[in-house]
C-alpha positions as CSV (number, residue, x, y, z in Angstrom):
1,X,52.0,107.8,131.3
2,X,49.8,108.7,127.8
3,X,47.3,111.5,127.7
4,X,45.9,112.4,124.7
5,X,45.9,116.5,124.7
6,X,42.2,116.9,122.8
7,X,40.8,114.3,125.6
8,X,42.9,116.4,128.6
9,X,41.1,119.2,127.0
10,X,37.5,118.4,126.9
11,X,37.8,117.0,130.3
12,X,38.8,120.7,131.7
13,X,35.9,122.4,129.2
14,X,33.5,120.1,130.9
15,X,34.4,120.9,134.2
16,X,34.7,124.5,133.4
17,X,30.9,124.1,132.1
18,X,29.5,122.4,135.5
19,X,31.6,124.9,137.7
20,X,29.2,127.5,135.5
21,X,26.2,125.8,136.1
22,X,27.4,125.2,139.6
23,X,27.3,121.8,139.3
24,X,29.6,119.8,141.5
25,X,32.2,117.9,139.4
26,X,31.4,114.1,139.2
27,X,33.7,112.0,141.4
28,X,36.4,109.7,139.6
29,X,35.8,106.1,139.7
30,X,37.5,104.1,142.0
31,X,39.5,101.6,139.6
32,X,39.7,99.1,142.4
33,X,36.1,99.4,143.2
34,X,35.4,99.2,139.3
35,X,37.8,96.2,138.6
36,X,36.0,94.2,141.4
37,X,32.8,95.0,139.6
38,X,33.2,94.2,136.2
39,X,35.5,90.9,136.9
40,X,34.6,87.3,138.0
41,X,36.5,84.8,139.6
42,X,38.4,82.4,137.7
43,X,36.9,79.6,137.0
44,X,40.6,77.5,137.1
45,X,42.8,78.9,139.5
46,X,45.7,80.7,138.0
47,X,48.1,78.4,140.2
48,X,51.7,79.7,139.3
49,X,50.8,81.5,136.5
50,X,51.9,85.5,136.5
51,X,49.3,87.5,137.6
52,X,47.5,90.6,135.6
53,X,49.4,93.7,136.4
54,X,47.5,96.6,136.9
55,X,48.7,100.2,136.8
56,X,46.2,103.3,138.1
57,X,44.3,101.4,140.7
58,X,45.8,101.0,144.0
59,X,45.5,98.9,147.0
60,X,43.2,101.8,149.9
61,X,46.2,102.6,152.1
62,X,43.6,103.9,154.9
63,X,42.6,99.6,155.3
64,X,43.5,97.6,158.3
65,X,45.1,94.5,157.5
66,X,42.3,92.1,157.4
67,X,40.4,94.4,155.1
68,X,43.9,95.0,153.0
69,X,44.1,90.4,152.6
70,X,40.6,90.6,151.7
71,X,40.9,92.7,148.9
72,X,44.4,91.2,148.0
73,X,42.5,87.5,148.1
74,X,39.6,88.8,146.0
75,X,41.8,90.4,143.2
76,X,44.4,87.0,143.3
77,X,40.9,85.1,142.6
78,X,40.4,87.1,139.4
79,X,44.3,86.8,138.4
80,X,44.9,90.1,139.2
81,X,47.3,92.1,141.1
82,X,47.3,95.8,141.4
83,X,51.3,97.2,141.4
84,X,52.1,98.3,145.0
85,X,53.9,102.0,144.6
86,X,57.5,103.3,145.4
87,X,57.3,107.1,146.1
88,X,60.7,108.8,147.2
89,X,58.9,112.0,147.3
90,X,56.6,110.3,150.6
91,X,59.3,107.3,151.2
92,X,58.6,106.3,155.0
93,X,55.0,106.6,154.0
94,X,55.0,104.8,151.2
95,X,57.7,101.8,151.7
96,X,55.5,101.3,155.4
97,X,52.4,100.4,152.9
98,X,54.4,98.7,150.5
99,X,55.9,96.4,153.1
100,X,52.5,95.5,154.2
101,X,50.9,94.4,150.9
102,X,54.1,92.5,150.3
103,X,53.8,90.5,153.4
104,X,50.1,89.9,153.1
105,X,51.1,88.6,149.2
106,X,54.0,86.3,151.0
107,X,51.9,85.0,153.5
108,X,49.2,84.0,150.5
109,X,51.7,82.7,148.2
110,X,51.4,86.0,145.7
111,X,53.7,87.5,143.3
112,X,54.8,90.6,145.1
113,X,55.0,92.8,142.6
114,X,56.0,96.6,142.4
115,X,56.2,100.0,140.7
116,X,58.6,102.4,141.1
117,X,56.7,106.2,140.6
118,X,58.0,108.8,138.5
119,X,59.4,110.7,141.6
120,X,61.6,107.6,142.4
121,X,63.5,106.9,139.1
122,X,63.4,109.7,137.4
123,X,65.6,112.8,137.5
124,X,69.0,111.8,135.6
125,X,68.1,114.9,133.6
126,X,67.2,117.5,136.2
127,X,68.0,120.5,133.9
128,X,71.1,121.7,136.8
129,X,73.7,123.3,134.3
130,X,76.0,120.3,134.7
131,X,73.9,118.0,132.6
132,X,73.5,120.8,130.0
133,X,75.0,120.7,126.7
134,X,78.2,123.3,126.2
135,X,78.0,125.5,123.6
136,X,81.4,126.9,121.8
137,X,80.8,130.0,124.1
138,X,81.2,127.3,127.1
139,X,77.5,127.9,128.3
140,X,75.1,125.5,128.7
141,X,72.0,124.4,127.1
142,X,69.3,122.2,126.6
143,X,66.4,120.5,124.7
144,X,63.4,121.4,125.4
145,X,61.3,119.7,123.3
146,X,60.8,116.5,125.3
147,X,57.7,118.2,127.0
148,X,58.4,116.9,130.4
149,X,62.8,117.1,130.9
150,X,65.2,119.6,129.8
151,X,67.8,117.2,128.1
152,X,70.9,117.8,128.1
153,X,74.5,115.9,126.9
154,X,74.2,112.6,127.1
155,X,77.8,112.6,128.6
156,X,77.0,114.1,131.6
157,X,74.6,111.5,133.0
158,X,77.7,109.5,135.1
159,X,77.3,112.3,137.8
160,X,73.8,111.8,138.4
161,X,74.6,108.1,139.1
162,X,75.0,108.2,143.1
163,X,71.7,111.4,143.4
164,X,69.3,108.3,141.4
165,X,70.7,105.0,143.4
166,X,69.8,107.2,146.7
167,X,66.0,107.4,145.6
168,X,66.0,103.7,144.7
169,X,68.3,101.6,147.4
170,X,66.4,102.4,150.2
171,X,63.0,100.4,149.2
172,X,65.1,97.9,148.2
173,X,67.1,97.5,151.7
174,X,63.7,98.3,153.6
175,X,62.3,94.8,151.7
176,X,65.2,93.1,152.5
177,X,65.5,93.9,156.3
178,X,61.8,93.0,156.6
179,X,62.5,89.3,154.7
180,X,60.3,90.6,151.7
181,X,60.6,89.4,148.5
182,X,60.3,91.2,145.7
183,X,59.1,88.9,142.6
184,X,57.9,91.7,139.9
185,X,59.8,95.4,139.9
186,X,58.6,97.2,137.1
187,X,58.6,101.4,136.0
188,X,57.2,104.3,133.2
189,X,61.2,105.0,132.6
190,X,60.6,106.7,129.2
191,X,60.3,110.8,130.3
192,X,64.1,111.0,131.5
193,X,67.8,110.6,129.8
194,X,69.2,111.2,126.6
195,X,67.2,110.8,123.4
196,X,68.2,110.6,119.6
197,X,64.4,112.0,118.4
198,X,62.7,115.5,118.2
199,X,66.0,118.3,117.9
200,X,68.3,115.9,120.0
201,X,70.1,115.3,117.1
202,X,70.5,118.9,115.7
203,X,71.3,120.1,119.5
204,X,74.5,117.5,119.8
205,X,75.6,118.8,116.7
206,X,76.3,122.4,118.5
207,X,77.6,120.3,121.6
208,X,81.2,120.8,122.0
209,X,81.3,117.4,124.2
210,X,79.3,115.6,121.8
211,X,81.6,116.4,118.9
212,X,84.2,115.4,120.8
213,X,82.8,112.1,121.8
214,X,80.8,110.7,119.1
215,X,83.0,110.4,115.2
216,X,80.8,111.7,112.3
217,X,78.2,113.3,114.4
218,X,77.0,115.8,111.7
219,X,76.8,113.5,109.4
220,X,75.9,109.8,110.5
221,X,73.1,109.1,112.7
222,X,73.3,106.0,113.7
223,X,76.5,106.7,114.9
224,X,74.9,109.8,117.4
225,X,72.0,106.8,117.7
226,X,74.6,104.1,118.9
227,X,76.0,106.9,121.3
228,X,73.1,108.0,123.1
229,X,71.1,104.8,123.2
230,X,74.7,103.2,124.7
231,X,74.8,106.4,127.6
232,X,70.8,105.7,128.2
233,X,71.5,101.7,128.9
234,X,74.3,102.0,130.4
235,X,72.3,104.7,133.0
236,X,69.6,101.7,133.4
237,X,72.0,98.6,133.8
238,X,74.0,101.2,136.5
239,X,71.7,102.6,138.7
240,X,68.4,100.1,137.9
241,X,69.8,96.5,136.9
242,X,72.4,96.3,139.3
243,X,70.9,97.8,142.2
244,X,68.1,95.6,142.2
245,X,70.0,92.4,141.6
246,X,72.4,93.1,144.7
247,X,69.6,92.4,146.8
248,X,67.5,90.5,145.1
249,X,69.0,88.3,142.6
250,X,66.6,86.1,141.1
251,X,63.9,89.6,140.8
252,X,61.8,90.0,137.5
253,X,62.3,93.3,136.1
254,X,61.8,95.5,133.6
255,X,60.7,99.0,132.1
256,X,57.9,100.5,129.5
257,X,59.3,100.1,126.3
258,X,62.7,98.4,126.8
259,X,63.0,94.9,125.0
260,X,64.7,93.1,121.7
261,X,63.7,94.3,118.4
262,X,63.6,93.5,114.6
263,X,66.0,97.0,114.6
264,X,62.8,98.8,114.0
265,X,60.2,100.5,116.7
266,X,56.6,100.7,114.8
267,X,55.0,103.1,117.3
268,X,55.3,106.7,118.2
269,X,55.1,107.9,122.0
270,X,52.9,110.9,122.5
271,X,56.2,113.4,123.0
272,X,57.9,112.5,120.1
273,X,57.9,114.4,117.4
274,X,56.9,112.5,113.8
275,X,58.8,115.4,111.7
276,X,61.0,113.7,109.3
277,X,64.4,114.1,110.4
278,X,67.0,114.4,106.9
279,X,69.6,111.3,107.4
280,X,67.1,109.1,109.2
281,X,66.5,105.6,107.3
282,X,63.1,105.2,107.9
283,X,61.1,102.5,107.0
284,X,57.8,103.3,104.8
285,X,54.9,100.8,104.8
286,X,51.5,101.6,103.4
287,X,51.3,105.3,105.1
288,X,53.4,103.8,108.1
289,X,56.9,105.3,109.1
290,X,58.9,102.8,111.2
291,X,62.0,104.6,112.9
292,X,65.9,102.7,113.1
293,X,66.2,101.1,116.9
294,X,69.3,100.8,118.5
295,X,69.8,97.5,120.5
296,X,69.7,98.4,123.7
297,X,68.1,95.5,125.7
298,X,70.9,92.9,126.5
299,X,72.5,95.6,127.8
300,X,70.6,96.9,130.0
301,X,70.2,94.1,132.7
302,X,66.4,93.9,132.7
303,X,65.3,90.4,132.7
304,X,61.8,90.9,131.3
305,X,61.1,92.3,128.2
306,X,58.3,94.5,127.9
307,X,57.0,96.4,124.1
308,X,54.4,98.6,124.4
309,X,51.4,97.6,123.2
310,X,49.0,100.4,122.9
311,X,46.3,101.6,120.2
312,X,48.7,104.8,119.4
313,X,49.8,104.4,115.9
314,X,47.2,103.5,112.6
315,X,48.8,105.8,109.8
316,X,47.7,102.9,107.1
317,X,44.7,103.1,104.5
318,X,43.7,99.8,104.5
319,X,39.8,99.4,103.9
320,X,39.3,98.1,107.2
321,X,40.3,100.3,109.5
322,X,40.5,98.0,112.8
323,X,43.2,96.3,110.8
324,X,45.4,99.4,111.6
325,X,45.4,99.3,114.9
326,X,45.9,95.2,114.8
327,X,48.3,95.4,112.6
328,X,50.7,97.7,114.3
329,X,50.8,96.2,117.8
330,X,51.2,92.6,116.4
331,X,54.1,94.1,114.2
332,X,55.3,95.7,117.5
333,X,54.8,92.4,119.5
334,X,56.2,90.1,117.1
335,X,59.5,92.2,116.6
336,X,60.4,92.0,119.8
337,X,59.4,88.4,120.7
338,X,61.1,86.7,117.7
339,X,64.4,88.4,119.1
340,X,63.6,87.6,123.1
341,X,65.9,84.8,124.1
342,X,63.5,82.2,125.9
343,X,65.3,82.6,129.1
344,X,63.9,86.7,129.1
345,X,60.0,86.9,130.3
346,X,57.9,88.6,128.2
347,X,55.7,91.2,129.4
348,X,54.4,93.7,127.2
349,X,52.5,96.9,128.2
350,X,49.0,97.1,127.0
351,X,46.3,99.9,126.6
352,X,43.4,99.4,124.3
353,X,41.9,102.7,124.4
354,X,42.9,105.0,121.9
355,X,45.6,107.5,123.4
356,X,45.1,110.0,120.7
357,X,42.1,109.3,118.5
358,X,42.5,109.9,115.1
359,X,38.8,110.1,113.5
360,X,39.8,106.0,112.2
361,X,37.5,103.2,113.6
362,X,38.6,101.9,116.9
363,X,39.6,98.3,117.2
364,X,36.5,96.6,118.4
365,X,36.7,94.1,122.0
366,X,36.5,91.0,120.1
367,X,39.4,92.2,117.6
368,X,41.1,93.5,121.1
369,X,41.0,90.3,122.4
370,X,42.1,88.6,119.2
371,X,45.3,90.8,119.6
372,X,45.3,89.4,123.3
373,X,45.1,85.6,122.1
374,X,47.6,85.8,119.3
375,X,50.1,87.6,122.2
376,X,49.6,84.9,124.4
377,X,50.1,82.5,121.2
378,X,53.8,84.2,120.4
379,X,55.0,84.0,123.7
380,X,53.7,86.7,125.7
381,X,54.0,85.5,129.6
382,X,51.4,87.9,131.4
383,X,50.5,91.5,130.6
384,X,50.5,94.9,132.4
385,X,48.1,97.1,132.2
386,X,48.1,100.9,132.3
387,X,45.1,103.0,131.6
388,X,43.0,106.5,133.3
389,X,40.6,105.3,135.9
390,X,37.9,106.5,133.7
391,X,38.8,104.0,130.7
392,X,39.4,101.2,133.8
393,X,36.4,99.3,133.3
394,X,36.5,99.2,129.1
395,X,40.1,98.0,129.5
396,X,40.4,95.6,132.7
397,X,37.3,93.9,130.8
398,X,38.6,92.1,127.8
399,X,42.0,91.6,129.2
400,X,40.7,89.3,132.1
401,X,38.4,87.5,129.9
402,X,41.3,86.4,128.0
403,X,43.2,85.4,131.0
404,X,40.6,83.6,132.4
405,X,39.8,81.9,129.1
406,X,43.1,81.0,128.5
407,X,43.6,78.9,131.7
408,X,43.1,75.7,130.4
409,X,45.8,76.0,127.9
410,X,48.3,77.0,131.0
411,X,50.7,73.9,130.0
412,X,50.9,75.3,126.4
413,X,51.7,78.6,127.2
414,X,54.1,77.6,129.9
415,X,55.8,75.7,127.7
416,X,55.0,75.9,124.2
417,X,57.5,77.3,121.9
418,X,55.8,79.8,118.8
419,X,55.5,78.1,115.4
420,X,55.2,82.1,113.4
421,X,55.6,85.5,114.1
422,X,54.5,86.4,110.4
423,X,52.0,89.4,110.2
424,X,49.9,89.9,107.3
425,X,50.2,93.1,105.7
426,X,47.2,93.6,104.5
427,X,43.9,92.7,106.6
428,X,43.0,89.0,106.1
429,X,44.0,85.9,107.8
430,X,46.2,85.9,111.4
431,X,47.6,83.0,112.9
432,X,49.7,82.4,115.4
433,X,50.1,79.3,117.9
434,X,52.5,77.4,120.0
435,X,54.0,74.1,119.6
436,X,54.3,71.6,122.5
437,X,55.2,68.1,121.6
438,X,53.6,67.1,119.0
439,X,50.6,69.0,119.5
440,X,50.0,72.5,118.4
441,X,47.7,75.3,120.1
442,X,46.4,77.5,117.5
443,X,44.2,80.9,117.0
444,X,43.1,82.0,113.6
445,X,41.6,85.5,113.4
446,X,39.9,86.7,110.0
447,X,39.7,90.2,108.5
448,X,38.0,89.2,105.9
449,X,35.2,86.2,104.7
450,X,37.8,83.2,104.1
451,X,36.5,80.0,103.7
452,X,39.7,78.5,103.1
453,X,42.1,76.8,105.3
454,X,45.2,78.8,106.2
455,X,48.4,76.9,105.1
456,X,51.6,77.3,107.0
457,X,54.6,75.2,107.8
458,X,55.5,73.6,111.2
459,X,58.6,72.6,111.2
460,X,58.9,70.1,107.8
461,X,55.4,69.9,107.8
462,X,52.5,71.6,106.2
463,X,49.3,72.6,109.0
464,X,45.8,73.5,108.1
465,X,44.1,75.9,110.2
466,X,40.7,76.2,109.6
467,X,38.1,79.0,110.8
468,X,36.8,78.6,114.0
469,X,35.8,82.2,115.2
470,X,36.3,83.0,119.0
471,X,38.2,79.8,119.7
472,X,41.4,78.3,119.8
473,X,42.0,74.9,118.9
474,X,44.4,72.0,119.6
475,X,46.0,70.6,116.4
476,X,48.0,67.2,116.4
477,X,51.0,67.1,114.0
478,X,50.9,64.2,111.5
């Protein structure tokens, strides 16, 4: 997932500075011993509600069963559920574990929910010369720039279907021998495949079989765009989508990063290069630099739709600096959900820490759990969670306080349909809410001192929202 390099870096210095001293490294937290910690029960049951998903911790695969439902009861008591892992690398291992959380979650009535590692769904692009590029000398050759794959041409990826669906198919037909279910499939699918960013685009270029394929390639980038996001769905709907759906049809499922957009994404990840690239149409806002998206979601299969929301992109000056960080995920957030048909789940990625600090204030827990409320408030159906274990006890905090606050508005958020997905562009007053009926729910986070009631239209009639901080509030249409 995200490192930032400068934190990777002082981590190692430490060390390197006990070793000296000969002081014994301190031991890593246990997330799961920390998120049973620093989280209380919930005071309404979450009933049918998804559960938190939680990446880093995992369930202790050295505990007998009755210690394994203990834990499993404790966490569902919190709303939580850690994601149980797929490693092809250690399959009989691992799907033996797997299928043992999964029937303890049957037997209990919990989502069983899953992640597939990086072992187990990547490798499309495993750098062998087929997937390479080919020069006019007829060698291959490939990007390096990605950090972590050697990409190659996008239209060699058909061959590497049958290699992938052999990592995959066999969790899923263990699960369905044993009478499993699987409920919630999720993965990190973002280090593997083609890509239009970094040198991808100047590489093509010299591609013999991407001249071939894709008209106007040296001059028209969203047609090389179009070409390459179309070969990375069709990869995902192929060997992911389908797979999963011949054996379990009505699964949930879905990947970091893939949903709808507003034909915009407003974040960078940490590999990607922010070099201006000549041809691109990017979008500028106040320091911000939002890159063309390809629609790539419908495509793809994936019933859930899940934008990552992380604290890794504040470019702007505004005066508050929290209201960077705000700002960019709700822009993020709100792209996608306006666009998310209401029959597609929505469940975004979050990550409050910051995954590359940049020297701007950090978005406090209350403002952290503003962004939470206002999520919740446009439609988001649950949230999964992905952070180091050392940042698990800042992050899992926050997120299940707003879980567990925002049980008693379960009938709203299981039905209610969002009245705005409008972001202020400069820091002031947020809103956002649901309509059910006619009753609205309603959140109104302020920037800035405002005395004033917020104005906004619900349909043909005008709303007043006034300032209540750290509360929602129930508003009956007149």
């Amino acid at each position: 997932m995200k490192h930032a390099p400068s934190l990777l870096l002082l981590a190692v210095l430490c060390s390197m500075i006990r070793l000296r001293a000969g002081e014994p490294a301190p031991k890593p937290p246990d997330p799961l011993t920390v998120i049973l910690e620093n989280t209380k029960p919930l005071e309404i049951p979450r009933g049918k509600r998804l559960p938190l998903l939680v990446w880093t911790a995992e369930y202790p695969p050295n505990a007998d069963d009755a210690e394994l439902e203990r834990i499993i009861r404790e966490l569902d008591a919190r709303g939580i559920s850690l994601l149980t892992r797929w490693r092809s690398s250690q399959f009989e291992k691992s799907v033996a574990f797997a299928l043992r959380v999964a029937a303890i979650q049957k037997k209990l009535g919990i989502p069983v929910a899953v992640a597939a590692e990086n072992d187990t769904i990547n490798g499309f692009c495993d750098g062998s010369p087929g997937t390479g590029h080919v020069g006019a000398d007829g060698k291959p050759f490939f990007d390096d720039t990605f950090m972590v794959w050697k990409a190659g041409c996008p239209f060699t990826m058909a061959a590497r279907y049958d290699a992938m669906k052999a990592k995959l198919e066999p969790f899923l037909k263990k699960y369905k021998e044993a009478g499993a279910p699987l409920d919630f499939w999720t993965a990190d699918f973002e280090f593997d495949g083609p890509d239009e960013w970094n040198t991808s685009w100047e590489k093509s270029k010299k591609c013999t079989v991407c001249q071939a394929k894709i008209k106007e390639l040296d001059s028209n980038f969203t047609a090389f765009q179009t070409a390459v996001r179309t070969v990375r769905t069709e990869m995902q709907a192929d060997v992911f989508s389908k797979t999963i759906k011949a054996y379990f049809p009505d699964a949930r499922f879905g990947v970091y990063g893939m949903n709808p957009n507003d034909g915009f994404r407003y974040w960078w990840d940490f590999f990607e290069k922010k070099d201006a690239i000549p041809g691109v149409a990017y979008k500028q806002d106040q320091g911000g630099v939002y890159r063309p998206w390809a629609q790539e979601f419908e495509a793809s299969g994936y019933t859930v739709a899940m934008p990552v929301i992380y604290s890794l992109y504040n470019p702007y000056k505004f005066k508050n600096e929290e209201y960077g960080w705000f700002y960019n995920m709700l822009l993020e957030y709100s792209g996608s959900a306006k666009h998310t048909p209401d029959a597609v789940a929505q469940v975004p990625f979050v990550h409050w820490s910051v995954t590359a600090p940049n020297g701007m204030t950090p978005l406090s827990e209350s403002k952290y759990k503003e962004l939470l409320w206002h999520l919740l408030l446009r439609r988001a159906n649950g949230f999964c969670m992905w952070c180091t274990p050392e940042q698990m006890a800042k992050n899992i905090v926050p997120l299940q306080q707003v879980y567990a606050e925002s049980q008693p508005f379960r009938t709203f958020l299981d039905h209610g349909t969002p009245i705005t997905f409008d972001v202020p562009n400069q820091p002031g007053t947020v809103v956002s809410g649901l309509k059910l009926g006619k009753r609205l729910l309603v959140r109104r986070t302020d920037f800035e001192a405002n005395a004033n009631a917020a104005v906004l239209k619900v349909d043909d009639k005008t709303v007043k929202v006034e300032s209540a901080p750290g509360a929602c509030q129930v508003i009956e249409l007149p």
